[in-house]
Every structure is written in structure tokens, then in C-alpha cells.
C-alpha positions as CSV (number, residue, x, y, z in Angstrom):
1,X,0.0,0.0,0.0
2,X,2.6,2.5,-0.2
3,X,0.8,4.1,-3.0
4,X,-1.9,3.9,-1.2
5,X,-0.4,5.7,1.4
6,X,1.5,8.4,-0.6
7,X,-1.9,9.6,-2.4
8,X,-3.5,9.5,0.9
9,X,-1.0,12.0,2.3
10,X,-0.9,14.1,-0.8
11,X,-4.1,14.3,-2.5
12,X,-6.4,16.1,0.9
13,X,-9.2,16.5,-1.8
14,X,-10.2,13.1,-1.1
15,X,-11.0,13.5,2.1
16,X,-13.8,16.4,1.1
17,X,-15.8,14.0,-0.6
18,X,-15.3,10.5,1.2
19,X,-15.0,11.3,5.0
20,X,-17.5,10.8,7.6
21,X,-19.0,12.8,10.6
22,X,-19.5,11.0,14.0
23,X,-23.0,11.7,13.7
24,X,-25.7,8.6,13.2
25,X,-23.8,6.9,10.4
26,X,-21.8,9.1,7.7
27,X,-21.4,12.5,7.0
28,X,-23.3,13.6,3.1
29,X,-20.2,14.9,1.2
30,X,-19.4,18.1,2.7
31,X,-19.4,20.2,-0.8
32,X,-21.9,18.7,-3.4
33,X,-20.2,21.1,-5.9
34,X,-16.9,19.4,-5.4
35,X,-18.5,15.8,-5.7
36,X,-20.2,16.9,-9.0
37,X,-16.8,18.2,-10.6
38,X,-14.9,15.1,-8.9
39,X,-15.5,11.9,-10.7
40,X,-13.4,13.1,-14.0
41,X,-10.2,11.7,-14.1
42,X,-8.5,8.2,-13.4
43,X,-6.4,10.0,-10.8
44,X,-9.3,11.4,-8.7
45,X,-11.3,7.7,-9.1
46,X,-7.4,6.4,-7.7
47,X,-7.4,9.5,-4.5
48,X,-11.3,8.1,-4.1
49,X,-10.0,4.4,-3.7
50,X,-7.6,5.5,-1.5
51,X,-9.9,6.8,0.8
52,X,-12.1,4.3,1.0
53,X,-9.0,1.8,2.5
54,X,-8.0,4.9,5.1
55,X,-10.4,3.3,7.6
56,X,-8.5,1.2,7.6
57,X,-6.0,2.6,9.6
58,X,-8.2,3.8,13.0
59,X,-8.7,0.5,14.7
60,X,-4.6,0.3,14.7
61,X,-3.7,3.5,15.7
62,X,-2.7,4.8,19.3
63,X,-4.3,3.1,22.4
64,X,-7.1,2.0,20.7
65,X,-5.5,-1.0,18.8
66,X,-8.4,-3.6,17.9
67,X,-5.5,-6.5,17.9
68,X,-4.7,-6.6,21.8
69,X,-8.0,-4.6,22.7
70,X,-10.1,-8.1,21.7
71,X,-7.7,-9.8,23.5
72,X,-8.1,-8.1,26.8
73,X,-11.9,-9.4,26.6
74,X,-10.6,-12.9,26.2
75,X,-9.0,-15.1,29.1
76,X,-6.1,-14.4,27.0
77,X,-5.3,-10.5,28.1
78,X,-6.6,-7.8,30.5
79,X,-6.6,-4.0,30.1
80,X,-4.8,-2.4,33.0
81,X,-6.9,1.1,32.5
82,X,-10.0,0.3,31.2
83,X,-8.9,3.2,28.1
84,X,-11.1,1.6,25.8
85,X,-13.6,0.0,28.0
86,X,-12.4,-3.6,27.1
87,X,-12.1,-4.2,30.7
88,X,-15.3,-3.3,31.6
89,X,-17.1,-5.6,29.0
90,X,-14.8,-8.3,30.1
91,X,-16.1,-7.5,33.4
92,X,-19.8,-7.8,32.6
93,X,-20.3,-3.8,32.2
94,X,-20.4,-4.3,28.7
95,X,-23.0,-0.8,28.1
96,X,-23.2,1.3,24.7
97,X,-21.5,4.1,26.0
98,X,-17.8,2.4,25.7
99,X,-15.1,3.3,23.3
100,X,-14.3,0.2,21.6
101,X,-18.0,-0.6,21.2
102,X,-18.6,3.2,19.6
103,X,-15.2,2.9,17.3
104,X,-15.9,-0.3,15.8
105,X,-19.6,1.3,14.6
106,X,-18.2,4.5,13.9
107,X,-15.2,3.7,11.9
108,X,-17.0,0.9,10.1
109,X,-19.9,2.9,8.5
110,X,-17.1,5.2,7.6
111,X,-15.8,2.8,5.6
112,X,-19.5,1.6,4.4
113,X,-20.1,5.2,3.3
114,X,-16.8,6.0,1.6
115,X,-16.9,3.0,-0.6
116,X,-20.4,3.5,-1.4
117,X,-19.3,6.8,-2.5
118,X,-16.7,6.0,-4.8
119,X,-19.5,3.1,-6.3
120,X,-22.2,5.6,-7.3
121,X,-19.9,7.8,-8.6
122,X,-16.8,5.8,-10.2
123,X,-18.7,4.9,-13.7
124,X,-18.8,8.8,-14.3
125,X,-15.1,8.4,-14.9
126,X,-13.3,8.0,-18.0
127,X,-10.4,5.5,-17.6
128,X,-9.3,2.3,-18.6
129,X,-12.0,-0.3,-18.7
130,X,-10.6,-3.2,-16.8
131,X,-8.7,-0.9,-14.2
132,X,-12.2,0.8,-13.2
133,X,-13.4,-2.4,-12.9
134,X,-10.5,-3.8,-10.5
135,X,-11.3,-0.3,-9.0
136,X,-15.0,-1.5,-8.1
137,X,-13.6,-5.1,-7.2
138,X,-11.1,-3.6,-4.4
139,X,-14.6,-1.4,-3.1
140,X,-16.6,-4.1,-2.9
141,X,-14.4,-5.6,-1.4
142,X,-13.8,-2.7,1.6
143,X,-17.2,-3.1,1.8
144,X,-17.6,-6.7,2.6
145,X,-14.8,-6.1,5.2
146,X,-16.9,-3.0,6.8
147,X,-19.4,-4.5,7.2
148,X,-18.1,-8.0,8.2
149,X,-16.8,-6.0,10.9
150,X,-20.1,-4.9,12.1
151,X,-22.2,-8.1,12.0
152,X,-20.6,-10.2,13.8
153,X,-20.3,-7.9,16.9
154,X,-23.6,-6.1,16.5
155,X,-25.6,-8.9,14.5
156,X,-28.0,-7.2,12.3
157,X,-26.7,-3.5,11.4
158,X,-28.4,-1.6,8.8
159,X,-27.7,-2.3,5.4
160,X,-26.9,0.5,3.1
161,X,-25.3,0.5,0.2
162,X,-25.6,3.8,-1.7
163,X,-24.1,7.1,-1.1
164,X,-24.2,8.8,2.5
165,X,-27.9,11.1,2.5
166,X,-28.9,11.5,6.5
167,X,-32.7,12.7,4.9
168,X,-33.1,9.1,3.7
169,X,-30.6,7.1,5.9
170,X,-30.8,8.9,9.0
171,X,-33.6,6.7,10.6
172,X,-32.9,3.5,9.0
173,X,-34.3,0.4,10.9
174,X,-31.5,-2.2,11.3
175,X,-31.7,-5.3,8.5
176,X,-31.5,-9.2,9.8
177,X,-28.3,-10.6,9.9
178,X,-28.6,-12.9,7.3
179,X,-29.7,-9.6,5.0
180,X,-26.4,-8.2,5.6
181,X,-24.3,-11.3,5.1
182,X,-26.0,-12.0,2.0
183,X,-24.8,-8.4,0.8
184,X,-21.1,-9.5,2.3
185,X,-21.0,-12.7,0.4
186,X,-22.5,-10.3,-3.0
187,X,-19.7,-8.2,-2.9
188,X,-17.2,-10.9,-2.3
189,X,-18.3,-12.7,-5.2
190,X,-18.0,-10.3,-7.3
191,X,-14.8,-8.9,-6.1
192,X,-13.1,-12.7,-6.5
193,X,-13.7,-12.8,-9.9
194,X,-11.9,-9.9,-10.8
195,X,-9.5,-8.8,-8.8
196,X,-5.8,-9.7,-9.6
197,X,-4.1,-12.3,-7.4
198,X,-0.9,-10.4,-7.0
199,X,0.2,-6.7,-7.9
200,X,3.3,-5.0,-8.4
201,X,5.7,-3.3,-5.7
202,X,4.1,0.2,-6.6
203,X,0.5,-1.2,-5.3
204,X,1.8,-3.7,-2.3
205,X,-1.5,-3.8,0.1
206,X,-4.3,-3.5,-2.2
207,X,-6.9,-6.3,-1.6
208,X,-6.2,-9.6,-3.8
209,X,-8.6,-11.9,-4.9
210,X,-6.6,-13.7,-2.2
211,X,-8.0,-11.7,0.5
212,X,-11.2,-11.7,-0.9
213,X,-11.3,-15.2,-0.7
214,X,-9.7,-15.3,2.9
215,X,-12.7,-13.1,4.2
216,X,-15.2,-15.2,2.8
217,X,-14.0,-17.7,4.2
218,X,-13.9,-16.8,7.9
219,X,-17.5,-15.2,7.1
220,X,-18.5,-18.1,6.3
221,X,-16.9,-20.1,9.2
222,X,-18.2,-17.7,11.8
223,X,-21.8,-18.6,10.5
224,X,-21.1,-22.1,10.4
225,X,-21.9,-22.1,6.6
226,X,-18.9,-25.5,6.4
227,X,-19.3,-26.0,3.0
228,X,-18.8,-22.1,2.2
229,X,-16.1,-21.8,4.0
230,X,-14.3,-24.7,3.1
231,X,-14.8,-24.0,-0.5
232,X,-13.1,-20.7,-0.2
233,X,-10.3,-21.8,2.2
234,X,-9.3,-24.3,-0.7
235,X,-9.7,-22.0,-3.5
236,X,-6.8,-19.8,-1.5
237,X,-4.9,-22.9,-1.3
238,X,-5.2,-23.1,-5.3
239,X,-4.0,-20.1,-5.3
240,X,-0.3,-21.4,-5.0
241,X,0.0,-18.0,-3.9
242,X,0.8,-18.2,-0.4
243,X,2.5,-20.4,2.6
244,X,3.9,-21.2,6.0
245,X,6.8,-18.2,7.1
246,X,9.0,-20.9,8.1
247,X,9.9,-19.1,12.0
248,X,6.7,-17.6,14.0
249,X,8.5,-15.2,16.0
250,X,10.0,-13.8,12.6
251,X,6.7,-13.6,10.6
252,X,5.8,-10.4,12.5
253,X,9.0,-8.2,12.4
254,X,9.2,-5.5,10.5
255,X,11.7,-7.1,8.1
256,X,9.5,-9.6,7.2
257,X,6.4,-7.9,6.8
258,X,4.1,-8.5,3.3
259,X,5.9,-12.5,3.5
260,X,4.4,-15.0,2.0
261,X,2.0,-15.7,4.7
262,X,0.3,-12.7,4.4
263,X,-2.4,-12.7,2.6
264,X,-3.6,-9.3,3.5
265,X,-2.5,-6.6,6.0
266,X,-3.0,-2.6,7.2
267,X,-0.4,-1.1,5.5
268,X,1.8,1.8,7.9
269,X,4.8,4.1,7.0
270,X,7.2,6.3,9.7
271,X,7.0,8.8,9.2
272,X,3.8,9.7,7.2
273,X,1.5,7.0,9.4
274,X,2.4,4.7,12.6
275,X,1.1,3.1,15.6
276,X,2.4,2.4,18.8
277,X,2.2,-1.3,18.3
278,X,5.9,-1.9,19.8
279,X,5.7,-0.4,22.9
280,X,1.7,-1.6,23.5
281,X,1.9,-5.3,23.0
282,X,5.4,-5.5,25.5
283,X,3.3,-3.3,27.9
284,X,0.1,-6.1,27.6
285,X,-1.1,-7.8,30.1
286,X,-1.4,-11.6,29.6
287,X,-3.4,-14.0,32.0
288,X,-2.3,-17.4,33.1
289,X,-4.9,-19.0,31.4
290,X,-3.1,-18.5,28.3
291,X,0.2,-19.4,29.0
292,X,-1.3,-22.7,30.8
293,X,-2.8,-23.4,27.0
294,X,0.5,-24.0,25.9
295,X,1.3,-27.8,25.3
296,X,3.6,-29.3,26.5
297,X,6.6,-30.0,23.5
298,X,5.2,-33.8,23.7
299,X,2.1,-32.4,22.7
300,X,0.1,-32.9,26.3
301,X,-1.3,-31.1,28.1
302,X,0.8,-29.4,31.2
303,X,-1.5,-30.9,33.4
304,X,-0.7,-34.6,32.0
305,X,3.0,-34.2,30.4
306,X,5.4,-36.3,31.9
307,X,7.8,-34.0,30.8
308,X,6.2,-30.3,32.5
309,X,8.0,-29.5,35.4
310,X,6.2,-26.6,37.6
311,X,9.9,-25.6,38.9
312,X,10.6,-24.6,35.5
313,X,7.5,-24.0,33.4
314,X,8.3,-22.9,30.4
315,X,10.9,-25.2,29.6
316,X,10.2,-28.2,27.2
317,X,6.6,-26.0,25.9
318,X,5.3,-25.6,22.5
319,X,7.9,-23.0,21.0
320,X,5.2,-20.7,20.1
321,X,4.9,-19.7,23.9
322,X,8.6,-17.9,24.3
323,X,7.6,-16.7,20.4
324,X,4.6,-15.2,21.4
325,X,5.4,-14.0,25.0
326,X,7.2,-12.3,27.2
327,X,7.9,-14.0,30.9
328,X,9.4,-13.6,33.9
329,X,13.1,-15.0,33.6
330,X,13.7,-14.9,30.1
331,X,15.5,-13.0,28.1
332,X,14.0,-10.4,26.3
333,X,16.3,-7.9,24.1
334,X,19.4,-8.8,25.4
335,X,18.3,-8.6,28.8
336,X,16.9,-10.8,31.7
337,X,12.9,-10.6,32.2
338,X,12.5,-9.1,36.1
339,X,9.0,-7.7,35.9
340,X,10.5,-5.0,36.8
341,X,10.3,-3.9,32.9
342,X,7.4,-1.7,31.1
343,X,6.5,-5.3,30.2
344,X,5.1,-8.2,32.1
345,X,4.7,-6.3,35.2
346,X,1.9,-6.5,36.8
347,X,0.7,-10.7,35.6
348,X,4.1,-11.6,34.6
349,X,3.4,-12.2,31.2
350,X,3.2,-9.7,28.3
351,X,3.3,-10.1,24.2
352,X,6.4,-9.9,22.3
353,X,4.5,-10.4,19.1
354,X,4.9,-7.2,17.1
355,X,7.6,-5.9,18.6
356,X,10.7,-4.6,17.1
357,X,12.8,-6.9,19.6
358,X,14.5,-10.2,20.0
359,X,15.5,-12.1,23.1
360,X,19.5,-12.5,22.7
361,X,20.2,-9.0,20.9
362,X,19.8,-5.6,22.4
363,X,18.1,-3.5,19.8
364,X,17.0,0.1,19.2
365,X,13.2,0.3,18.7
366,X,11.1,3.2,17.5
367,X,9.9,6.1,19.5
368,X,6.3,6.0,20.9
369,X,3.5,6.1,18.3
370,X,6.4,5.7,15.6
371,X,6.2,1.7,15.0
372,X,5.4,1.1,11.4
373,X,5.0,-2.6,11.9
374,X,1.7,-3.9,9.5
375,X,-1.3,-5.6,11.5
376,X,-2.0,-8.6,9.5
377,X,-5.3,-9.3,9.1
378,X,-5.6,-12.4,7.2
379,X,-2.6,-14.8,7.1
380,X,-1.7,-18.8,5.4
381,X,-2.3,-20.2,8.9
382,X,-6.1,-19.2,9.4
383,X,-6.9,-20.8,6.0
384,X,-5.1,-24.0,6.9
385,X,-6.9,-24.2,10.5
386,X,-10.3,-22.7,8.5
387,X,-9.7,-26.1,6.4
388,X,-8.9,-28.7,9.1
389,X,-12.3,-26.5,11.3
390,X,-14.6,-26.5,8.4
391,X,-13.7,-30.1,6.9
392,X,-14.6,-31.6,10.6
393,X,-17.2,-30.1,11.1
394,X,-18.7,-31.8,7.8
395,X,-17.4,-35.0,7.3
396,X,-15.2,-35.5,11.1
397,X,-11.5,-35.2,11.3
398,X,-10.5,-37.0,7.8
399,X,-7.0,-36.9,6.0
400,X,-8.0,-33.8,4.8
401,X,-8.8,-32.3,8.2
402,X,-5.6,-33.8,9.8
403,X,-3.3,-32.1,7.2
404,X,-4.1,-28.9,7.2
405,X,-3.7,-28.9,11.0
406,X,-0.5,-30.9,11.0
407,X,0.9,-28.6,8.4
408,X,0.4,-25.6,11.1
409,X,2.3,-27.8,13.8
410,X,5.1,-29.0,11.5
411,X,6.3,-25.0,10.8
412,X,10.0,-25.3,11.0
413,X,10.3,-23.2,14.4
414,X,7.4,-25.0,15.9
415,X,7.7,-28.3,14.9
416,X,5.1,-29.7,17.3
417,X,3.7,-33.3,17.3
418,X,2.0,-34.6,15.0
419,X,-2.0,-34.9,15.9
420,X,-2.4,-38.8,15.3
421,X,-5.6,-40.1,13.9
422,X,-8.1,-41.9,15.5
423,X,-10.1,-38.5,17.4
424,X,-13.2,-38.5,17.4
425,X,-15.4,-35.7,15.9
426,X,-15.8,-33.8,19.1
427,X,-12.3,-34.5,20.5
428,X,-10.5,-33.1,17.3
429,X,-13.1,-30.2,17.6
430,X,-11.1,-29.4,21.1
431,X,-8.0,-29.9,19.4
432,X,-8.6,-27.5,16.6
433,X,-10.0,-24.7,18.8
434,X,-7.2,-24.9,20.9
435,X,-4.6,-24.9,18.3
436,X,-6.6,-21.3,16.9
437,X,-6.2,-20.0,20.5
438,X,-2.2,-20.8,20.4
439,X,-1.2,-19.6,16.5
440,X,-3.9,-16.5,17.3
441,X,-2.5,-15.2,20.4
442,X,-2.2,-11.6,20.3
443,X,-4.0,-11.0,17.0
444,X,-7.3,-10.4,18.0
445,X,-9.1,-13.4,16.6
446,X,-9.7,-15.5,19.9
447,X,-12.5,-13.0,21.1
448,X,-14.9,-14.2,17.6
449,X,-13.7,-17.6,18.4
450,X,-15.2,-18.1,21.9
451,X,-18.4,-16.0,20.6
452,X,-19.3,-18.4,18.1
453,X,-18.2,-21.5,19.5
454,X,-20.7,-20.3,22.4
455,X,-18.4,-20.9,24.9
456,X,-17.6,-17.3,26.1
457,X,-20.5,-17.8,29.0
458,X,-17.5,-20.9,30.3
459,X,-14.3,-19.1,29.5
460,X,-15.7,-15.6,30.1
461,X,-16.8,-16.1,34.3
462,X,-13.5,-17.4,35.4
463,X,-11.1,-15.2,37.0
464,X,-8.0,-13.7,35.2
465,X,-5.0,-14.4,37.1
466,X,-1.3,-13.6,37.0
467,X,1.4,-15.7,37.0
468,X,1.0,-16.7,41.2
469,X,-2.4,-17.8,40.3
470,X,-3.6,-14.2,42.2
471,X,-6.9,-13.1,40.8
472,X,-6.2,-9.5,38.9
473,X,-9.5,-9.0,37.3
474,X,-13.2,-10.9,38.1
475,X,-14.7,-11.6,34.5
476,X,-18.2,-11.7,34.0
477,X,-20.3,-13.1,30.5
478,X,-24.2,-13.0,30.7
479,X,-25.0,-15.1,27.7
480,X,-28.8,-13.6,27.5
481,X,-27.4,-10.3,26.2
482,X,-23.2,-10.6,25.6
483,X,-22.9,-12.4,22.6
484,X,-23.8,-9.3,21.1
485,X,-22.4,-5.6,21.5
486,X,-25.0,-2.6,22.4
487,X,-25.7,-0.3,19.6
488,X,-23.8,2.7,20.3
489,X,-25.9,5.0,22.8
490,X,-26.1,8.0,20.6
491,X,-27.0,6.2,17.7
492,X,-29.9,4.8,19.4
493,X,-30.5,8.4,20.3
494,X,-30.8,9.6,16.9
495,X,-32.3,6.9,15.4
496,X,-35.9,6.1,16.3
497,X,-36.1,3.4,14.2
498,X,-33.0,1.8,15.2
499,X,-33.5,-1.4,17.9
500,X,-31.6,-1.8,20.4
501,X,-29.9,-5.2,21.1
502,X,-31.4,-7.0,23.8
503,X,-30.2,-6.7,27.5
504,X,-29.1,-3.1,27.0
């Protein structure tokens, strides 16, 4: 995307006729004039494009990162300030008045309404026929991503898909869910069969049909839609487009980033855009529960290894746990873990994953708010586990299913055991969830996981504790009203029409 990112910073016009107000959904283009004269060139249809990916950008910026927030409402994590109010919907007080509940709203109708925008408008232009038309490919796809985002947190949202006009949108009742995904799965569709599967180095982060594909396919796996899903995870496969990064720790440095595991990412530059993902996730607070996840390196678990010693407790564990986490007595850029750090102070435990350092070299990372690491959003090893969850969940844990899983496992700097045929259905159901959980961690995935597996109302009312076993935080899920989030309170406000989820 660093095209994307250039014209973003240079062409301001943009901004004029594709932003969004914070009022009920999105702002009518601030100077009809300017929208009428717009949509003449190939360059202005490009600076429209661009802004339709810039919402991108606000769910990973500054304290409000959407990665490790969704983990702090998981056993995984716990926010220390309650900044975005993911501690207080882990704690039960999930209410519409919260940050993270009004951002994810906000900032995905933004996107709805810019890409709307630019797809009323973009056949006005005179350009090149099959560019225009990857044009509308890479909006659709935005779209589907906008409002993936918002039905699976808020279930039925309402559906709009022309231009920004509060006269006729303004009081808009909400559509069903299975409305809105049918619109998601539209736009995929037709996205898939045109976009490109790769681009050259002056487009790097536009979608792919790659991505495409990869969204579909968790769409369809969150709704339990097997077939669907495991149709799309094996056309990504066909691809031959992507695989395994052969080390885990590496896959997220900055080096690395856009490597053949990514499939699709948020694209940021120092200096034009950063985030402050290196000096968040070593300041995050991880819970016990996660690092007791962690198999043992024979592939038990630590409470039935004959190999786990609880002197030593992270010796002889599945390699992802010291690639994934910082602890108390390791070595962490060059230096020995005290807790006496900015990291794993207050549970013991914090994330190392997407930072700039490594354990056995003292490094120089950025200032605050000057990372430029990418937040991957779809990478190889969802597809692969999307494959081995889908293909159970059909036909039980076949060759097919014991691959794709295996294949995650057998990663060079993992190199876990083997899962040996013979589960049944249910046991490699366990097996697959858990294995999401551990290649997850830290990426904000495990919080959709225990919604739709229904098991939040389990994992959600146990304690989180830190590495003594002392309770930091008392959890709380009420399963009549959490599964979904609240309409944002001012929305609700605004909108007559607009029903309020139930419980709030």
C-alpha cells in the first residue's frame, strides 16, 4: 500500500468528498459542488479508492488498537486502564457508551459510506476499462470487510449500500443478519472474480482476490456455513500464492512484513502514518490462562505431560509460547525478564509479538507512536486451520482435516507433534480450537472464536489471574445479552427506528 499511502497524504481533496461525521452513520459529502466536478479523471477515481482503504488505519492507531484490545476481553489479556472499556465488557459492564463498542460502529460505517461513495460515482469516470473495474472489485471488497466487521459484533446492522444522505438514511431500521451477510457474500463474489491475485511493488496492500477469498471464508466459518467456508479456504490454497513463514517469531517483524503468509495486512509508514504497536503489546497484560494453554513440547497437556516440570514452566513447551510471550526470567532484548520492565509487570506475562525486539540481541526500537509494523489481518495459517475446522465439522476429522492442521504444527520453528488419527469428531473439535487460541494469540481473533463457539459464558466467568495464580480481574459473561455488542448509545438516540440489542 505504499501508493496507497502516498496519495493518501498528498491528495487532501479526497478527504472532502469521502469522509464521515461522528454523527448517526456518515457524513453527506461536505461540498456537493466538489462531488459533481470530482468523478473526471483516473487519478481522482485512484485518490477516491484511496480513501475508501483509510479506515482502515483507525482500529490500529494509538491506544485503541483492535488486535490486543479483543484480547483483553478474552482469558487471553486484560486492560490495565479500562482506556477503551475492554475491561469493563470483560467484566460484565459491557454498556453502549464504551469506546471500543462506539469505534468499531463509527469507523466501520465510515468505511461503508466511503466505498459507497466511490461506487455511485466511479462509472462517471473516463479510464481504462478493466482498471475501473478492479477499481470497483477492491470497493466491494472494503465493503464486505466493513461491514463483516459490524455483523458479527452487532448482529443485524443496517444495510446501506448507496451514497451517505442523513434525509433518507438517517432513521434506518437495522436489517436481519442474514440480510447483511447476504450483501457481504454479493460483494465478495463479485470482487473474486476480478481482482488480480498479485500486484506490483508500486500497489503492495491492495486487496487480492486472495484476500477476498480469505474473508469469505472466515465469514462463512463464523456462521457455520462449512461448505462455504471450506470451499473458499481451498480455492486460497489453489491459489499457490501463499505459505507457512518458516519461523513464527519472525513472521511479525518488521523485516519480514508482506511474506508469503500474508495474505492481507493494514499497510503503515514512519513517518507519514504509525502506531504504537511496539511499545503496546510489551506493555500487555497476559493472564495465566493462556500461557497454561501451551502444550507441552510432547504435545500434552501441562497438566498430563510427563515432561512439565512446575519448577521450570516454560521449559520443554510448545515453541510458540517464548515466540509469542514475554515471561518472567527470560531474556528479552538482550536482557533478563524481572517484571521489573514496562513489560510483564503487573501478571508476569506480556506479548512480544509485534515488537521490534529479540530475546538474545539488544536492539533500538522506535519512538512512541512511531512503530510502522503492518497488523495482519488475514494470514496462510487461518486458511489452513479454517480447512482442518470446516472439513470436521462436515465430514469429522479426515486426511483432509488432519493435514491442514499438521501442516500448522510441523512449521520449522514450531515443529510440534503430529495430531495422530483416531479423534473422534468432538475430541479433534477441542483440538482444533485450541490450536486457533495458540497460533492466534495476540492477533485479536480468539475474542470471535469463543463467541461463536458459544463458549464465552464458560471461559468468560472465570477469574483472570497472573502468574502466582492471584486473581487481577473478576470476569463476567451473561450469555442472554453478551454475545452481542450494544448499539452505540447515541445512535440509538438519533435513530428512532434503530432497535436496540437485547439486555441493554
Amino acid at each position: 500500500m505504499r501508493r496507497i499511502i502516498s496519495l493518501y497524504i498528498s491528495l487532501s481533496s479526497v478527504l472532502i468528498l469521502t469522509s464521515c461525521s461522528k454523527d448517526l452513520l456518515n457524513l453527506e459529502p461536505a461540498d456537493q459542488s466538489s462531488v459533481e466536478t470530482f468523478w473526471t479523471t483516473e487519478d481522482n477515481a485512484a485518490s477516491a479508492l484511496t480513501g475508501c482503504y483509510e479506515p482502515l488505519l483507525g482500529p490500529y492507531r494509538g491506544e485503541g488498537s483492535w488486535l490486543l484490545k479483543l484480547e483483553d476481553v478474552t482469558p487471553n489479556s486484560f486492560e490495565i486502564d479500562d482506556g477503551s472499556g475492554a475491561s469493563s465488557i470483560a467484566r460484565g459492564d459491557n454498556n453502549p457508551t464504551l469506546p471500543l463498542i462506539n469505534s468499531r460502529y463509527s469507523i466501520s460505517y465510515e468505511g461503508v459510506g466511503r466505498t459507497n461513495t466511490f461506487l455511485a460515482n466511479i462509472d462517471e469516470v473516463t479510464m481504462d476499462a478493466a482498471l475501473k473495474n478492479r477499481f470497483i472489485a477492491e470497493a466491494r471488497f472494503l465493503r464486505a470487510f466493513y461491514y463483516h466487521n459490524l455483523v458479527e459484533y452487532y448482529g443485524g446492522v443496517p444495510l446501506i449500500l448507496d451514497p451517505p444522505n442523513n434525509n433518507t438514511q438517517g432513521q434506518l431500521p437495522r436489517n436481519t443478519k442474514a440480510e447483511v451477510l447476504e450483501a457481504i457474500h454479493a460483494d465478495l463474489d463479485a470482487a473474486i472474480s476480478v481482482l488480480p491475485v498479485t500486484y506490483g511493488n508500486t500497489d503492495v496492500g491492495r486487496a487480492t482476490r486472495g484476500a477476498a477469498l480469505a474473508l469469505k471464508a472466515r465469514s462463512a466459518l463464523y456462521n457455520e456455513n462449512w461448505s462455504e467456508a471450506l470451499s473458499a479456504a481451498e480455492a486460497v490454497v489453489d491459489l499457490n500464492e501463499y505459505s507457512l513463514f518458516p519461523n513464527y517469531r519472525e513472521l511479525f517483524l518488521l523485516e519480514n512484513e508482506r511474506n508469503q503468509e500474508v495474505i492481507f495486512d493494514v499497510e503503515f509508514q514512519f513517518p507519514e502514518i504509525t502506531n504504537n504497536y511496539h511499545e503496546l503489546f510489551q506493555q500487555g497484560n497476559v493472564l495465566k490462562d493462556l500461557v497454561d494453554a501451551y502444550l507441552a513440547v510432547d504435545g500434552d497437556p501441562i497438566s498430563e505431560s510427563d515432561i512439565y516440570d512446575p519448577n521450570d514452566p516454560y521449559a520443554n513447551r510448545d515453541p510458540r509460547l517464548a515466540q509469542t510471550l514475554i515471561t518472567i526470567g527470560s531474556t528479552f532484548n538482550g536482557a533478563l525478564v524481572t517484571g521489573d520492565e514496562l513489560f510483564a509487570d503487573l501478571t508476569g506475562y506480556a506479548f512480544k509479538k509485534y515488537t521490534y525486539y529479540l530475546d538474545d540481541v539488544v536492539g533500538t526500537g522506535p519512538q512512541p507512536n512511531q512503530s510502522e509494523i503492518n497488523p495482519i489481518l488475514f494470514r496462510y495459517a487461518e486458511i489452513l486451520l479454517t480447512i482442518a475446522e470446516a472439513e470436521n465439522e462436515l465430514n469429522g476429522p479426515t486426511a483432509k482435516a488432519y493435514a491442514a492442521i499438521n501442516q500448522v504444527r510441523a512449521r520449522p520453528s514450531v515443529d510440534m507433534p503430529e495430531v495422530e488419527p483416531g479423534l473422534s469428531q468432538e475430541e479433534f473439535r477441542e483440538v482444533v480450537r485450541l490450536e486457533r487460541r495458540i497460533e492466534f494469540a495476540g492477533e485479536g481473533l480468539y475474542y470471535q472464536d469463543i463467541i461463536r463457539w458459544r463458549t464465552a459464558e464458560v471461559v468468560m466467568n472465570e477469574p483472570g489471574l497472573d502468574e502466582d495464580g492471584n486473581v487481577i480481574e473478576t470476569r463476567s459473561f451473561n450469555p442472554e445479552k453478551d454475545y452481542l455488542w450494544p448499539f452505540p448509545d447515541r445512535d440509538i438516540l438519533l435513530n428512532t427506528n434503530l432497535e436496540q440489542n437485547p439486555g441493554y
